[in-house]
DSSP file (Angstrom, degrees, kcal/mol; ACC not computed):
  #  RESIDUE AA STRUCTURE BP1 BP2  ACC     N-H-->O    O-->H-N    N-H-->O    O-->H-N    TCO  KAPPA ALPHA  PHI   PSI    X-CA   Y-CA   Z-CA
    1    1 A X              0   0    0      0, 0.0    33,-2.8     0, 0.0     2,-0.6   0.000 360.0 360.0 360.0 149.2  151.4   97.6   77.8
    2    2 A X  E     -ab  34 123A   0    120,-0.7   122,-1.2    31,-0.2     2,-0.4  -0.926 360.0-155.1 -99.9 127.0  152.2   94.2   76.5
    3    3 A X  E     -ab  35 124A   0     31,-2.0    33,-7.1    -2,-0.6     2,-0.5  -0.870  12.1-169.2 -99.6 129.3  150.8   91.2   78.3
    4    4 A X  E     - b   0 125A   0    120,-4.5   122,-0.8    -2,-0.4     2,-0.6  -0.769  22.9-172.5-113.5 102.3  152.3   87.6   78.4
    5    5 A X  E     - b   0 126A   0     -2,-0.5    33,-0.2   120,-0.2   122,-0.2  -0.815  13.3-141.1 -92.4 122.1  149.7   85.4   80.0
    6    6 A X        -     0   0    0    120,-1.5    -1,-0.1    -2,-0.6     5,-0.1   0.659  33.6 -87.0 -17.4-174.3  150.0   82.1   80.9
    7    7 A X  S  > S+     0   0    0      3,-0.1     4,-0.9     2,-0.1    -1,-0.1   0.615 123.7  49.4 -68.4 -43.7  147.4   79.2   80.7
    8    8 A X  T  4 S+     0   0    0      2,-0.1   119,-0.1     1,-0.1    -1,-0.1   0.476 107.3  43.3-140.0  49.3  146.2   79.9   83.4
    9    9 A X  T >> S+     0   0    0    117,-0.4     3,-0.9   118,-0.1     4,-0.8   0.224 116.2  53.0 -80.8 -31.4  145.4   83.6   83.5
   10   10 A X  G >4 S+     0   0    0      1,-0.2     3,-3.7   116,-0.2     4,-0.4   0.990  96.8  68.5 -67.5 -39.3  144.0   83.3   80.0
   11   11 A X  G >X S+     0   0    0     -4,-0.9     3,-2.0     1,-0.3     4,-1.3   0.857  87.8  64.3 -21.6 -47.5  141.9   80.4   81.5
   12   12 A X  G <4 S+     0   0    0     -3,-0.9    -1,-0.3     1,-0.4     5,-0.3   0.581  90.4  77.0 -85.7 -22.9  139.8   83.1   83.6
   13   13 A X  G << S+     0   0    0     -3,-3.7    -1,-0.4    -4,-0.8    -2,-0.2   0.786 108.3  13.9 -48.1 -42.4  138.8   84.4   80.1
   14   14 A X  T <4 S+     0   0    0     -3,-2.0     2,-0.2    -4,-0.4    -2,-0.2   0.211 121.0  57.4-143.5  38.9  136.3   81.9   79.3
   15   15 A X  S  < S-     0   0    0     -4,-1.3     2,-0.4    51,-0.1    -1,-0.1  -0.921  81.5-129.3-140.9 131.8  135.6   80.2   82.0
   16   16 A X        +     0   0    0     -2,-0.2     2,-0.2    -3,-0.1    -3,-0.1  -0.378  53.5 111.7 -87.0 134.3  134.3   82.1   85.0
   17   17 A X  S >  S-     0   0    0     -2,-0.4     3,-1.6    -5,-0.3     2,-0.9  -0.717  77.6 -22.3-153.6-145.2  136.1   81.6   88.6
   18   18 A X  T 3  S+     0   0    0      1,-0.3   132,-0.2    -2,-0.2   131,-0.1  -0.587 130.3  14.2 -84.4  86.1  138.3   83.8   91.0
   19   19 A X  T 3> S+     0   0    0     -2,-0.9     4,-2.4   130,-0.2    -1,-0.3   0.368  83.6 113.9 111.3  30.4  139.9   86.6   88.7
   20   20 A X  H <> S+     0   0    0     -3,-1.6     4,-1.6     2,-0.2    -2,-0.1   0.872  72.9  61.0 -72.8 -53.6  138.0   86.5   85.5
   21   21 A X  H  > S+     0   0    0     -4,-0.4     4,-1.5     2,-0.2    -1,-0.1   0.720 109.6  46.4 -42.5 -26.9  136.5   90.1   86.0
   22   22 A X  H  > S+     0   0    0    127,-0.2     4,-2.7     2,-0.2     5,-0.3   0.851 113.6  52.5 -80.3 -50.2  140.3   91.3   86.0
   23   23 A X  H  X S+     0   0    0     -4,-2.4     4,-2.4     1,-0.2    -2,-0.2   0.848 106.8  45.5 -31.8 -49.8  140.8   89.3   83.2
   24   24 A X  H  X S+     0   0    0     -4,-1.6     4,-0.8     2,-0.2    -1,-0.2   0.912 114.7  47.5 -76.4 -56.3  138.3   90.5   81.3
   25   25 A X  H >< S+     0   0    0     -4,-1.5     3,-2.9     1,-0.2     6,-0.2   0.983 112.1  55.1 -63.8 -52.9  139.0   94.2   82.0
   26   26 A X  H 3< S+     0   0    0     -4,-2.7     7,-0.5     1,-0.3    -2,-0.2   0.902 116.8  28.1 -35.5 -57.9  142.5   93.7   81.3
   27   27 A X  H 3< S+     0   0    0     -4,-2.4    -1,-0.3    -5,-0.3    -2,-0.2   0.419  88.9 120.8 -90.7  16.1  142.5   92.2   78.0
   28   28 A X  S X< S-     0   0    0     -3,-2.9     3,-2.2    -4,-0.8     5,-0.4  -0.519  77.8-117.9 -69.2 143.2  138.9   94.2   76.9
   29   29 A X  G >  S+     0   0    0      1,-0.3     3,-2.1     2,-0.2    -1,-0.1   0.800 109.6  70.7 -63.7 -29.2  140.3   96.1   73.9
   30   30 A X  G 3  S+     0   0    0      1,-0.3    -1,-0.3     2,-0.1    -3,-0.1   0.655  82.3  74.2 -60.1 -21.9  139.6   99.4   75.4
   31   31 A X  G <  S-     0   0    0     -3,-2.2    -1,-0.3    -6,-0.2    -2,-0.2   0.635  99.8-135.0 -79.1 -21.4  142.3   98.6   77.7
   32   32 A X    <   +     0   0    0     -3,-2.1     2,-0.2    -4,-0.4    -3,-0.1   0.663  47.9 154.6  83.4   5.3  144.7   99.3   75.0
   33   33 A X        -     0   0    0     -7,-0.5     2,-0.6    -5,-0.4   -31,-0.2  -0.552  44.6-138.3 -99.3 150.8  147.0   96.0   75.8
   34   34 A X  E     -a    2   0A   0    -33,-2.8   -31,-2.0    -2,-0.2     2,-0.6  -0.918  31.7-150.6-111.5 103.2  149.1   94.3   73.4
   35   35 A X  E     -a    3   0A   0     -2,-0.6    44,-1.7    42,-0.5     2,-0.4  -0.801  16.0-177.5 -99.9  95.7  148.4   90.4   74.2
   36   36 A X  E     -d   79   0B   0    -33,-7.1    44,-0.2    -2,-0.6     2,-0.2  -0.904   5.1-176.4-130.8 134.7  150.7   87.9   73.7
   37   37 A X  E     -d   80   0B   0     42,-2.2    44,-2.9    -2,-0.4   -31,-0.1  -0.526  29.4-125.8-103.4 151.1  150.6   83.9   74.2
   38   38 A X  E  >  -d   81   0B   0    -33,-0.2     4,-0.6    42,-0.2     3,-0.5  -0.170  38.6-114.7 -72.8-168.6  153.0   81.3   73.9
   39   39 A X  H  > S+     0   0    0     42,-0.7     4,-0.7     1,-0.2    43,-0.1   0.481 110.8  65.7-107.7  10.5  151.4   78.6   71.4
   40   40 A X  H  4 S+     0   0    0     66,-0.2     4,-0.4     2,-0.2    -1,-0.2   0.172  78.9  80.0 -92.2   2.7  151.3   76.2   73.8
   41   41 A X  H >> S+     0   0    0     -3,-0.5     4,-2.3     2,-0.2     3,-0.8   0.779  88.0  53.4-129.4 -70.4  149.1   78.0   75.4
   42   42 A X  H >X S+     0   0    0     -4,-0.6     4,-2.1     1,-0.3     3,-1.2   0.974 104.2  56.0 -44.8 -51.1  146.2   77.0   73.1
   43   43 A X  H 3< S+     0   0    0     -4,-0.7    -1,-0.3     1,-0.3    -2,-0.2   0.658 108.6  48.6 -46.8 -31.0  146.8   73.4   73.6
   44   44 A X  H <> S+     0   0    0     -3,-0.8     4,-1.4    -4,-0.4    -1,-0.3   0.483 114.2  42.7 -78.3 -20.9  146.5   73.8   77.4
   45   45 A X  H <X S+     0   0    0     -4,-2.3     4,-0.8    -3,-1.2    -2,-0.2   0.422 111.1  50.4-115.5  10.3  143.6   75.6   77.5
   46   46 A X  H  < S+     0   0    0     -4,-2.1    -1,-0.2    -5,-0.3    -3,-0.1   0.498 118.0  47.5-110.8  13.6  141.5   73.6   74.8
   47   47 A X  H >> S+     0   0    0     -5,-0.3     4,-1.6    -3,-0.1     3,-0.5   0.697 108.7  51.2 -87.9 -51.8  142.7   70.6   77.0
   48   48 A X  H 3X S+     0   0    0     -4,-1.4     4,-2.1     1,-0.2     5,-0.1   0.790 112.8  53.3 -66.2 -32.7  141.7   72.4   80.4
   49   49 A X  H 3X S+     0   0    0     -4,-0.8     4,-0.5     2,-0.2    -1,-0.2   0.549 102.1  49.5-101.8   8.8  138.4   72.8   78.7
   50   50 A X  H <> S+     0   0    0     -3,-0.5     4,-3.1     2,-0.1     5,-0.3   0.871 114.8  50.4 -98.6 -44.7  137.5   69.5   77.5
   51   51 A X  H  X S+     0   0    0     -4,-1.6     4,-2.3     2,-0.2     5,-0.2   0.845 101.9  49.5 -10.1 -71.9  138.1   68.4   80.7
   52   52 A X  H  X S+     0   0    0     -4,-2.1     4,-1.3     2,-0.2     6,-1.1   0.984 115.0  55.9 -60.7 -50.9  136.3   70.6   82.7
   53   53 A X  H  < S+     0   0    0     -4,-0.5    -2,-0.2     1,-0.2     5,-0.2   0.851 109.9  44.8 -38.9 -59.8  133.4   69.5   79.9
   54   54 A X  H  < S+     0   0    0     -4,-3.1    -1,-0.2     1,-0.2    -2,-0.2   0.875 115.5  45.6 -55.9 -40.9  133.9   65.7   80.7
   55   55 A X  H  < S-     0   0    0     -4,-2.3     2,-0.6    -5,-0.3    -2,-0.2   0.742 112.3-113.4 -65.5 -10.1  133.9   66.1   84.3
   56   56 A X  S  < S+     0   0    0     -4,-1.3     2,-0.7    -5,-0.2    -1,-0.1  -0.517  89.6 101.4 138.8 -90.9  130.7   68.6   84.7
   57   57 A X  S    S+     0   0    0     -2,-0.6     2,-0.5    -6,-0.1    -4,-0.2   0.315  88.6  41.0 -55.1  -5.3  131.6   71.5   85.8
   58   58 A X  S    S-     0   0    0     -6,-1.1    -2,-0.2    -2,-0.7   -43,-0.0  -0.919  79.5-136.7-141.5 129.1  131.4   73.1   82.0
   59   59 A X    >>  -     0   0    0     -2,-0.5     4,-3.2     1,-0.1     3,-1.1  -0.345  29.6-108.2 -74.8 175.3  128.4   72.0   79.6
   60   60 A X  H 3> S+     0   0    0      1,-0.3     4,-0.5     2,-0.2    -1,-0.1   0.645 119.6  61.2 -69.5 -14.3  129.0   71.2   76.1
   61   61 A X  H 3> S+     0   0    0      2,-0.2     4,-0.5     3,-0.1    -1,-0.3   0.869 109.0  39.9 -47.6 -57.3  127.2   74.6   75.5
   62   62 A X  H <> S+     0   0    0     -3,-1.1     4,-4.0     2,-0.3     3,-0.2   0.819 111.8  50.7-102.2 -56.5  129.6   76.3   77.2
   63   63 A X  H  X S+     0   0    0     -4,-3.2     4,-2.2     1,-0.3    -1,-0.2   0.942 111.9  54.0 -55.5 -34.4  132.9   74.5   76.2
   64   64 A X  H  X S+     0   0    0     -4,-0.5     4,-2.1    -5,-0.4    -1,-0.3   0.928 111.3  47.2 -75.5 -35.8  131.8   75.0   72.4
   65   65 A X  H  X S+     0   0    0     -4,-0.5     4,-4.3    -3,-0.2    -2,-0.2   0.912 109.4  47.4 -81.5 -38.8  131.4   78.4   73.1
   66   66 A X  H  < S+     0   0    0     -4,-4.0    -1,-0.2     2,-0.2    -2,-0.2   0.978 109.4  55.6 -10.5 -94.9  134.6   79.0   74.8
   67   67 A X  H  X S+     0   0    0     -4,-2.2     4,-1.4     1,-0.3     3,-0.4   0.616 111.5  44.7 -48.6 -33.5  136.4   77.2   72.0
   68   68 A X  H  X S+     0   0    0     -4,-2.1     4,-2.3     1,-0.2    -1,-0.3   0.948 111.3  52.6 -72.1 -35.8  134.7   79.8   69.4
   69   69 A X  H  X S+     0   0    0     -4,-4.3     4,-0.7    -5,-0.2    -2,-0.2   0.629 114.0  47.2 -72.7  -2.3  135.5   82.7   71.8
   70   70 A X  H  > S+     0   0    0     -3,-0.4     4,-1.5     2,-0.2    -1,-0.2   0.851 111.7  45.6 -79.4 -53.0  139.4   81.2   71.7
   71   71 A X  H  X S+     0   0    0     -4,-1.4     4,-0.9     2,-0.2    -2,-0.2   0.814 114.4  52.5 -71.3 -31.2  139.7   80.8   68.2
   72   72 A X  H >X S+     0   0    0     -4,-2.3     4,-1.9     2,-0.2     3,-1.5   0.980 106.6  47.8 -50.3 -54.4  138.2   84.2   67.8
   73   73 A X  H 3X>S+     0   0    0     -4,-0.7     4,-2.0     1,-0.3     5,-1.3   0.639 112.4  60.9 -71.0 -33.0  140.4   86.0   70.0
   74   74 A X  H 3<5S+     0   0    0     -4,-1.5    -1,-0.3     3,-0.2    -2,-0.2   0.517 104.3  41.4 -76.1  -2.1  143.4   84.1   68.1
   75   75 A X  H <<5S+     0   0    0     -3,-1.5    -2,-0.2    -4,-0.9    -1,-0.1   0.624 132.4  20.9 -80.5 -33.7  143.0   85.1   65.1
   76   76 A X  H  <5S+     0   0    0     -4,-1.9    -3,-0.2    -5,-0.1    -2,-0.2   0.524 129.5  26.4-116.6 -13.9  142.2   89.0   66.0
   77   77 A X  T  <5S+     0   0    0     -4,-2.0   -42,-0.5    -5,-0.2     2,-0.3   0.624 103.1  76.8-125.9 -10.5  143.6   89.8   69.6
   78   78 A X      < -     0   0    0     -5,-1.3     2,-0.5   -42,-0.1   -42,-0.2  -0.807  54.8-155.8-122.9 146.9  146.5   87.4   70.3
   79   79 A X  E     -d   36   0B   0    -44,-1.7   -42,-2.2    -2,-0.3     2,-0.4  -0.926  27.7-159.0 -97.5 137.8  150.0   87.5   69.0
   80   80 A X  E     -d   37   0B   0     -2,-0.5     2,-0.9   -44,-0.2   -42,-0.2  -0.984   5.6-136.2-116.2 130.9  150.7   83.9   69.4
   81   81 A X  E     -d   38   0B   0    -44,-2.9   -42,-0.7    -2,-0.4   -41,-0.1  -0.786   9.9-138.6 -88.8  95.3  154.7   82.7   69.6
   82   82 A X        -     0   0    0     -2,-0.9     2,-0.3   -44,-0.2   -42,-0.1  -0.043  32.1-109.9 -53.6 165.2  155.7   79.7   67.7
   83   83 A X        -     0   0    0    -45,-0.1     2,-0.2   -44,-0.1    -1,-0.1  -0.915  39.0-165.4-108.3 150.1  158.1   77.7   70.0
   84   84 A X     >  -     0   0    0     -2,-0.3     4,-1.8    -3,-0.0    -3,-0.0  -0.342  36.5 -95.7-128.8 166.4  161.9   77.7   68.8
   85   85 A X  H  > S+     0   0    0      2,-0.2     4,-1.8     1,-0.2    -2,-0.0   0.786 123.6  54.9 -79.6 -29.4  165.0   75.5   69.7
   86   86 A X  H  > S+     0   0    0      2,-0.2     4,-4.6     1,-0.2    -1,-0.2   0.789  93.8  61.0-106.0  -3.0  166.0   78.1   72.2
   87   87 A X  H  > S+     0   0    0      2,-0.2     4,-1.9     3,-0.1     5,-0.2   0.955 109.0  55.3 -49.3 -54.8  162.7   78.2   74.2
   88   88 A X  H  X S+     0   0    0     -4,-1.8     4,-2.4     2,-0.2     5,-0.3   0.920 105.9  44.4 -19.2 -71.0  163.7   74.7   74.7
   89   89 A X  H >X S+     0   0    0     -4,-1.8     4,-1.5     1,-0.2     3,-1.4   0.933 115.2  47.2 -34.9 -69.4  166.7   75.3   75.8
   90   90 A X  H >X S+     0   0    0     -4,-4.6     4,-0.9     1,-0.3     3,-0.8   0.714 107.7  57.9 -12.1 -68.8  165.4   77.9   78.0
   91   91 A X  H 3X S+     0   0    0     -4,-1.9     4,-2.5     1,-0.3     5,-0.4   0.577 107.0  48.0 -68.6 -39.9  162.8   75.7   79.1
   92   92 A X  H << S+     0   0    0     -4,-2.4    -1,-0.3    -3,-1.4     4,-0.3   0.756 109.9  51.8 -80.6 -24.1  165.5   73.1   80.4
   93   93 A X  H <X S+     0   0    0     -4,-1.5     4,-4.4    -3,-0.8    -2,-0.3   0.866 116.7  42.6 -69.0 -44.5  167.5   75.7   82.2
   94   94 A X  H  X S+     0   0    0     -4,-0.9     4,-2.2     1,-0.2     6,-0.3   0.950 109.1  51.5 -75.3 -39.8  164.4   76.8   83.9
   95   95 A X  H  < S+     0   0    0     -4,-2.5     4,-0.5     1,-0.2    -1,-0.2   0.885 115.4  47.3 -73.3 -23.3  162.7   73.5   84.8
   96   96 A X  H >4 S+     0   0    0     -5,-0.4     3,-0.7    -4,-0.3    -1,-0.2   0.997 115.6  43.8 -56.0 -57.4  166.2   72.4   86.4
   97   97 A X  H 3< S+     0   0    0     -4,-4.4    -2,-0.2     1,-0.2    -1,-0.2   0.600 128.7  23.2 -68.1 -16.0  166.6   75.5   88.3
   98   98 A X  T 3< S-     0   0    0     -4,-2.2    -1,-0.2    -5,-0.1    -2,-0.1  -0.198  91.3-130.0-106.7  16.3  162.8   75.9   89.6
   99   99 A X    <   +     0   0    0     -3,-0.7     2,-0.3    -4,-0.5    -4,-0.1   0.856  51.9 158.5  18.7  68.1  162.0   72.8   89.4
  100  100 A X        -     0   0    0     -6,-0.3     2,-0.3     2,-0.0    -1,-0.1  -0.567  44.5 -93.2-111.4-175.4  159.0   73.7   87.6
  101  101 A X     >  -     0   0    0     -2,-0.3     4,-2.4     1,-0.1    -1,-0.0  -0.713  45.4-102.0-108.1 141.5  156.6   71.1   85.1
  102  102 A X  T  4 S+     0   0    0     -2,-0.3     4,-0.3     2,-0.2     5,-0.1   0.673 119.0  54.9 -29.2 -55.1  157.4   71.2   81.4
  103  103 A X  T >4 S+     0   0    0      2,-0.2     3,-1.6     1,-0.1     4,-0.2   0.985 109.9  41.9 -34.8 -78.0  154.7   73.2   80.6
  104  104 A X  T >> S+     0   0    0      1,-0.3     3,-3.0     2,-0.2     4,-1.4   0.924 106.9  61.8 -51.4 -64.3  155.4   75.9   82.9
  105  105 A X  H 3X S+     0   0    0     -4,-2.4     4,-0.7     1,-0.4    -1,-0.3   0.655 108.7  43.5 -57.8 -12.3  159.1   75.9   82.1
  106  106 A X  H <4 S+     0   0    0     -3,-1.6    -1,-0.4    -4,-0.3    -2,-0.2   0.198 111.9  54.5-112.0  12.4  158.3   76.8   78.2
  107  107 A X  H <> S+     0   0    0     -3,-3.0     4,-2.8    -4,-0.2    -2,-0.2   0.729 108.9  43.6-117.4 -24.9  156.0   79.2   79.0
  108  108 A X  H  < S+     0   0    0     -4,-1.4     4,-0.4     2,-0.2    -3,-0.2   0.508 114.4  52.0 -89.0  -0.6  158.3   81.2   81.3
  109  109 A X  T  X S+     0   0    0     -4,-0.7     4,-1.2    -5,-0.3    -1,-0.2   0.482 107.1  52.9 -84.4  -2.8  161.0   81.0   78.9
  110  110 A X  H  > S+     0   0    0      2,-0.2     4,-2.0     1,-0.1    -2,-0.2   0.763 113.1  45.7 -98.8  -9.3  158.8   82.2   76.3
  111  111 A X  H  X S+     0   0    0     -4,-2.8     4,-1.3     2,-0.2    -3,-0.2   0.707 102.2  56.9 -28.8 -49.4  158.2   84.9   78.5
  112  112 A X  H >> S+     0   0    0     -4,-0.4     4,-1.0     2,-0.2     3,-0.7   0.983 111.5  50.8 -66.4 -88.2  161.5   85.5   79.4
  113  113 A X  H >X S+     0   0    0     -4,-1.2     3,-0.8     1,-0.3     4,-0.7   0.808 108.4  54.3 -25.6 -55.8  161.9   86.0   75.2
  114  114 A X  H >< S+     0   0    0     -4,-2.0     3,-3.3     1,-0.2    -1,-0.3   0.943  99.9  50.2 -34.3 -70.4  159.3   88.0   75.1
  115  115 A X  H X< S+     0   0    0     -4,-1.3     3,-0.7    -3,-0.7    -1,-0.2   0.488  96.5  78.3 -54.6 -11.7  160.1   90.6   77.5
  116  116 A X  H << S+     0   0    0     -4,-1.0    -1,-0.2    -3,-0.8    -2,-0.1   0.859  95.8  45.8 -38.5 -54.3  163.5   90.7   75.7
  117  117 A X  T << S+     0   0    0     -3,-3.3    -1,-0.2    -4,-0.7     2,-0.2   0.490 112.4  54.7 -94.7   3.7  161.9   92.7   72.9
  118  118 A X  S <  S-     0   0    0     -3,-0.7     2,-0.3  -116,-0.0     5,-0.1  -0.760  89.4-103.7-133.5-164.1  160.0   95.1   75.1
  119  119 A X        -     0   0    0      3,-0.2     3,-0.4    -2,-0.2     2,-0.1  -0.692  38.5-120.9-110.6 142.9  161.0   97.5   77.8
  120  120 A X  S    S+     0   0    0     -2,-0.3     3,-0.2     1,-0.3    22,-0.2   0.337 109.2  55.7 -91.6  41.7  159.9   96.0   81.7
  121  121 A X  S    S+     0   0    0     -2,-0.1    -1,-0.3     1,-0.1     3,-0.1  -0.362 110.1  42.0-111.7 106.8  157.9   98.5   82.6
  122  122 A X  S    S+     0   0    0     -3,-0.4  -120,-0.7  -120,-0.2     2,-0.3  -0.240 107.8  74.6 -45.7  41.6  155.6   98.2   79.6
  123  123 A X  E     -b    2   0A   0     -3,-0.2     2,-0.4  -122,-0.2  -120,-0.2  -0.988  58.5-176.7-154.5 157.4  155.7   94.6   79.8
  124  124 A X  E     -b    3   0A   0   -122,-1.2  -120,-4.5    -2,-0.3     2,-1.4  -0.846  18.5-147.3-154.5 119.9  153.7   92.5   82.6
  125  125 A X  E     -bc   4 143A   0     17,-0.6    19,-1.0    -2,-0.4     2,-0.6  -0.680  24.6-149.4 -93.3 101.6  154.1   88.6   82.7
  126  126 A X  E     +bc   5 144A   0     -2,-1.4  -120,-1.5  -122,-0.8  -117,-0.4  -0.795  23.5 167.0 -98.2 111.1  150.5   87.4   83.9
  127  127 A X        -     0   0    0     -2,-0.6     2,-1.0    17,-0.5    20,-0.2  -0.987  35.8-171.7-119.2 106.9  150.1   84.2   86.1
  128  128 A X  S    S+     0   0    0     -2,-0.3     2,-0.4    17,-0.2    17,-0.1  -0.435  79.0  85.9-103.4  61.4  147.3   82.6   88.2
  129  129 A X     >  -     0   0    0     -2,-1.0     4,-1.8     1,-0.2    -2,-0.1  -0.856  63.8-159.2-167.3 122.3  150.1   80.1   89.3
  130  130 A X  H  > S+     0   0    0     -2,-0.4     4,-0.9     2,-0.2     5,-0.3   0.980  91.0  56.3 -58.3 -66.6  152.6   80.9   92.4
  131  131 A X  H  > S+     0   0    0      2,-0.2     4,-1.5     1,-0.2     3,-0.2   0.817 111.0  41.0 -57.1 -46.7  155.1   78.9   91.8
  132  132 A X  H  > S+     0   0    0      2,-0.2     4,-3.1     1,-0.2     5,-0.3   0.973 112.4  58.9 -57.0 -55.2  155.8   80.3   88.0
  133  133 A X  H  X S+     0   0    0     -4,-1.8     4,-1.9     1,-0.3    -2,-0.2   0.784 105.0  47.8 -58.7 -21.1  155.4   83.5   89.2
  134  134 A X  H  X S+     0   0    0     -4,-0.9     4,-1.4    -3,-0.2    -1,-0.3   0.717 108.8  48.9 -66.9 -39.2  157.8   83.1   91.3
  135  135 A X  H  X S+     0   0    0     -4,-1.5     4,-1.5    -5,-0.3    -2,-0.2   0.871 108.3  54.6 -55.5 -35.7  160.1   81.8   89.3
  136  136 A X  H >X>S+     0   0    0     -4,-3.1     3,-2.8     2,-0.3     5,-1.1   0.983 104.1  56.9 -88.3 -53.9  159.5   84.5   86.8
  137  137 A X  H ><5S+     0   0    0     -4,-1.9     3,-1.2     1,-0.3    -1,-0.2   0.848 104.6  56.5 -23.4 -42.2  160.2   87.2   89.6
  138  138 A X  H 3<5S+     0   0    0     -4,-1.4    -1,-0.3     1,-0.3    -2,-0.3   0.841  98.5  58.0 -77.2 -35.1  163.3   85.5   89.9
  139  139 A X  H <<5S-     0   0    0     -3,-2.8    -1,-0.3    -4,-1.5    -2,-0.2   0.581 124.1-102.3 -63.9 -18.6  163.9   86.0   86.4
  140  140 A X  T <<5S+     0   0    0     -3,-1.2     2,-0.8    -4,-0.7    -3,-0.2   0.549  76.6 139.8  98.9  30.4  163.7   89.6   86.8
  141  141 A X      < -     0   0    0     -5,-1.1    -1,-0.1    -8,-0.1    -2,-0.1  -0.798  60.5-121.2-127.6 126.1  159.5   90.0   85.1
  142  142 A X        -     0   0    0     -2,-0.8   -17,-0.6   -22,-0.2     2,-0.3  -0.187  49.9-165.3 -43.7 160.2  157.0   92.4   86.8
  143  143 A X  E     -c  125   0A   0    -19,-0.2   -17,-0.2    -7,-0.0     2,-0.1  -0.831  13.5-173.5-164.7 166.3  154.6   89.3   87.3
  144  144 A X  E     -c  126   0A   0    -19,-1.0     2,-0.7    -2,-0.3   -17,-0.5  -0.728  12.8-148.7-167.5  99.9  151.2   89.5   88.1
  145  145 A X    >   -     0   0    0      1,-0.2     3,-0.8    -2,-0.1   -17,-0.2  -0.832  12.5-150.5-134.8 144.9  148.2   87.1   89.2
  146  146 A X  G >  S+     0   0    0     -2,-0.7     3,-0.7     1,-0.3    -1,-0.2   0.515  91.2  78.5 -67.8 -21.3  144.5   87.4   88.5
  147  147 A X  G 3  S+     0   0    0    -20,-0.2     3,-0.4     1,-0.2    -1,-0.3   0.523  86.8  54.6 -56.2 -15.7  143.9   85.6   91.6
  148  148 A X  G <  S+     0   0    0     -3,-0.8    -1,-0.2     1,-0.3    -2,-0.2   0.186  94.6  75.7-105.9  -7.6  144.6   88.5   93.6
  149  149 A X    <         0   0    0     -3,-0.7    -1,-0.3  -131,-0.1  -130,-0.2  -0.325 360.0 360.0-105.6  25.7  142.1   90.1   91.7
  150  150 A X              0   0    0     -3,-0.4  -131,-0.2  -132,-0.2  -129,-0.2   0.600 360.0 360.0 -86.9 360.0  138.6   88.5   93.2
């Protein structure tokens, strides 16, 4: 199956809270899933985790280790999706009609793109965020959130 995960499903990879054990089995290589991120993706989660790092809740231990386990996992497990003029676009159709944030609107139109090139049920749009995921149902993509998953 091909997985498009979000920022924050992928989150739940290397930092542990309330669907990270689903995570984990999902995207463990033995699972056989073909894993793919927008590239924006990175940017949000090595931002979510300097953050969490300045506030507390993650030591500098932890965030460094992360950040190796990120970079690993991009280079060998993730197809990552440069962003194009017509993810924009997308991304401006979407954020009108769903009034969704900027972010979220380019990551469910590179979703959207994705799913293009494979067939939906071998494709699974993975979200720990309602409001995209609704939105992406509405797009017509099998949607899925890790939350749901404790």
């Amino acid at each position: 199956m091909t997985l498009f995960c979000d920022t924050s499903a992928l989150a739940k990879r290397y930092v542990a809270e309330v669907g990270s054990l689903w995570m984990e089995q999902l995207l463990a290589p033995e699972a056989g899933n073909d894993v793919v991120i927008s590239r924006i993706t990175v940017v949000e989660l090595k931002s979510a985790l300097a953050r969490r790092e300045r506030g507390g809740s993650l030591t500098l231990e932890n965030a460094t280790i992360a950040l190796q386990r990120l970079w690993l996992h991009c280079a060998h497990d993730y197809l990552i999706v440069r962003l194009q003029d017509s993810h924009y676009a997308k991304a401006e159709l979407l954020a009108t009609q769903y009034g969704l944030r900027a972010y979220d609107a380019m990551q469910l139109a590179v979703g959207v793109a994705v799913q293009l090139q494979f067939k939906p049920q071998g494709y699974l749009f993975v979200s720990a965020d309602d409001e995209l995921n609704k939105a992406a149902s509405a797009e017509g993509l099998t949607v899925e959130n890790p939350n749901h998953h404790p």
